[in-house]
C-alpha positions as CSV (number, residue, x, y, z in Angstrom):
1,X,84.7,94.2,123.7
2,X,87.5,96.1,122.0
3,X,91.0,94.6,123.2
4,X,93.2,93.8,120.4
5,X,93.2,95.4,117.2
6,X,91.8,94.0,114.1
7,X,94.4,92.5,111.1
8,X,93.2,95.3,109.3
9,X,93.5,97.9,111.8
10,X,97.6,96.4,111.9
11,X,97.5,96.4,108.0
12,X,96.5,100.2,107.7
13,X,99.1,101.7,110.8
14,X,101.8,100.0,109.3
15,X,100.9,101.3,105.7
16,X,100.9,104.5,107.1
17,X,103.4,107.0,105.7
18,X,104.7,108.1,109.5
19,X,108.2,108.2,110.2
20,X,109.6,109.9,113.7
21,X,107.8,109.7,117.2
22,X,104.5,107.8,117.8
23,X,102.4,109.0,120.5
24,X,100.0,106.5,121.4
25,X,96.9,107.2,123.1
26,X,95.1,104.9,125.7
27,X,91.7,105.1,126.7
28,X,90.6,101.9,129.2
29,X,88.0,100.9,130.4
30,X,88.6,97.9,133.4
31,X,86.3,94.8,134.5
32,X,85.4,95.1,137.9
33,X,87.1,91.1,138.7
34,X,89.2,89.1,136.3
35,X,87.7,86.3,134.4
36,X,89.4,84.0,137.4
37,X,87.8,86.5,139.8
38,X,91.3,86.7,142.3
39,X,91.7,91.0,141.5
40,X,90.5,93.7,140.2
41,X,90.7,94.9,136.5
42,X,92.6,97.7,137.9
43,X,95.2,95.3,139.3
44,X,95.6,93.3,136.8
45,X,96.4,96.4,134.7
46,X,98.8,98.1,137.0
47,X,100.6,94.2,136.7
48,X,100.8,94.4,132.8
49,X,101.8,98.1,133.0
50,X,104.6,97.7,135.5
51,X,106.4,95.3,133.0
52,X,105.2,97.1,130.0
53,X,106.8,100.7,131.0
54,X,110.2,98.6,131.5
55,X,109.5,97.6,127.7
56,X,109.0,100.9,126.4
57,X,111.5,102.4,127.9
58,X,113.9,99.9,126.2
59,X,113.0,100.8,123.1
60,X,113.7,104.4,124.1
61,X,110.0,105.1,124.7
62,X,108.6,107.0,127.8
63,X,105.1,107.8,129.7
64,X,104.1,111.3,128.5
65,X,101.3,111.3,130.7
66,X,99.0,109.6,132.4
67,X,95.1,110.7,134.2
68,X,92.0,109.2,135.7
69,X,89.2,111.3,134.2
70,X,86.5,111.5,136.7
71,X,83.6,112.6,134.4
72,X,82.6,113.2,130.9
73,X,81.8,116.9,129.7
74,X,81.0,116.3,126.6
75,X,79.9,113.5,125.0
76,X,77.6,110.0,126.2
77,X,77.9,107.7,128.9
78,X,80.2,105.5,126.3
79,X,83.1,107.6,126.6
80,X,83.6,106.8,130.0
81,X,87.2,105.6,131.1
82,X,88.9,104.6,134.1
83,X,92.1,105.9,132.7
84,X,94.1,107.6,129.8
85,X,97.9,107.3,129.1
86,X,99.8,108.9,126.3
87,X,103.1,106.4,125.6
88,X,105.9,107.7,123.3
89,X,107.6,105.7,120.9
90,X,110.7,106.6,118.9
91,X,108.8,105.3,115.8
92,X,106.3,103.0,114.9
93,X,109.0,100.6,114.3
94,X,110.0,100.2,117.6
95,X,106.5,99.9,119.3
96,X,105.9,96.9,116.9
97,X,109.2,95.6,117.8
98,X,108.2,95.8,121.5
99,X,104.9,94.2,121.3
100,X,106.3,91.3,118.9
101,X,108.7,90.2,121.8
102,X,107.7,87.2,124.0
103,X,108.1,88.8,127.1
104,X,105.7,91.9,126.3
105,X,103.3,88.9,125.0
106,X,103.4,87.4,128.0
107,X,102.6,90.1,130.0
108,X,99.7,91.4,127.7
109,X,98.0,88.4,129.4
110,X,97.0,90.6,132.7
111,X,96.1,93.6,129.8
112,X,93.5,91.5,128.4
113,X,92.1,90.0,131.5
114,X,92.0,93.9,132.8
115,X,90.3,95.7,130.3
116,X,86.6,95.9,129.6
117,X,87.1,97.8,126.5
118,X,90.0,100.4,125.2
119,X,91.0,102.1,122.5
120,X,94.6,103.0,121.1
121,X,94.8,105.7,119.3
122,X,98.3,106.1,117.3
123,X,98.9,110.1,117.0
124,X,101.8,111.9,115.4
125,X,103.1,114.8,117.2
126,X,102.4,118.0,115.5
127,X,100.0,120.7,115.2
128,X,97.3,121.5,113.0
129,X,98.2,122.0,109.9
C-alpha cells in the first residue's frame, strides 16, 4: 500500500533543482470501507479534501483539474484509479509548508484511512524540451 512517501523519496524532491510552480499529480485508488468500517474510502477522501483545498489555496495554490477515469486504454489492470487531481503550488516550498502544519496533519488522517494505494507525482510545468 503506497500512502506516504518514503524519507528518501522527501530527500530527493527537495534536492531537486525546481524553483517556480509545482504541479502535483494525484492518482488514488480508495478502500471500499474505512478501517473503522463507518464510510466509504470515497468519503473519507472528499472529508480530507474539503479541508485540504482550503490549505492550498492559502498558500496561493489552486485545483487545476480534477477527473474520474472510467477505464484504462492502455496499460494493466494496476493502473486503475478512482480519481486524478492536478493541485498547483506556487513552489515546492510552499506545498512542504502546507503539509508540515498541524492542521493539514490532522486532516491527512481521513487521506490515509481513504486510500488503497496513490501516487503523487511532482511535475514542473513546461514542455518538452
Amino acid at each position: 500500500m503506497t500512502v506516504k512517501p518514503t524519507k528518501e523519496q522527501i530527500e530527493a524532491f527537495i534536492a531537486a533543482p525546481i524553483e517556480g510552480p509545482v504541479h502535483m499529480v494525484n492518482l488514488l485508488k480508495f478502500v471500499k470501507t474505512t478501517d473503522d468500517g463507518l464510510k466509504s474510502g470515497k468519503e473519507s477522501y472528499k472529508q480530507y479534501s474539503d479541508a485540504a483545498i482550503k490549505m492550498v489555496q492559502s498558500t496561493g495554490g489552486k485545483l487545476v483539474w480534477i477527473g474520474k477515469p472510467w477505464t484504462v486504454l492502455i496499460g494493466t489492470e494496476s493502473d486503475e484509479w478512482d480519481l486524478v487531481a492536478i493541485v498547483e503550488y506556487p513552489s515546492r516550498e510552499a506545498f512542504l509548508e502546507m503539509t508540515s502544519r498541524p492542521k493539514y496533519k490532522e486532516a491527512a488522517g481521513d487521506r490515509t484511512a481513504a486510500i488503497e494505494r496513490s501516487a503523487l507525482i511532482p511535475t514542473k510545468p513546461g514542455r518538452i524540451d
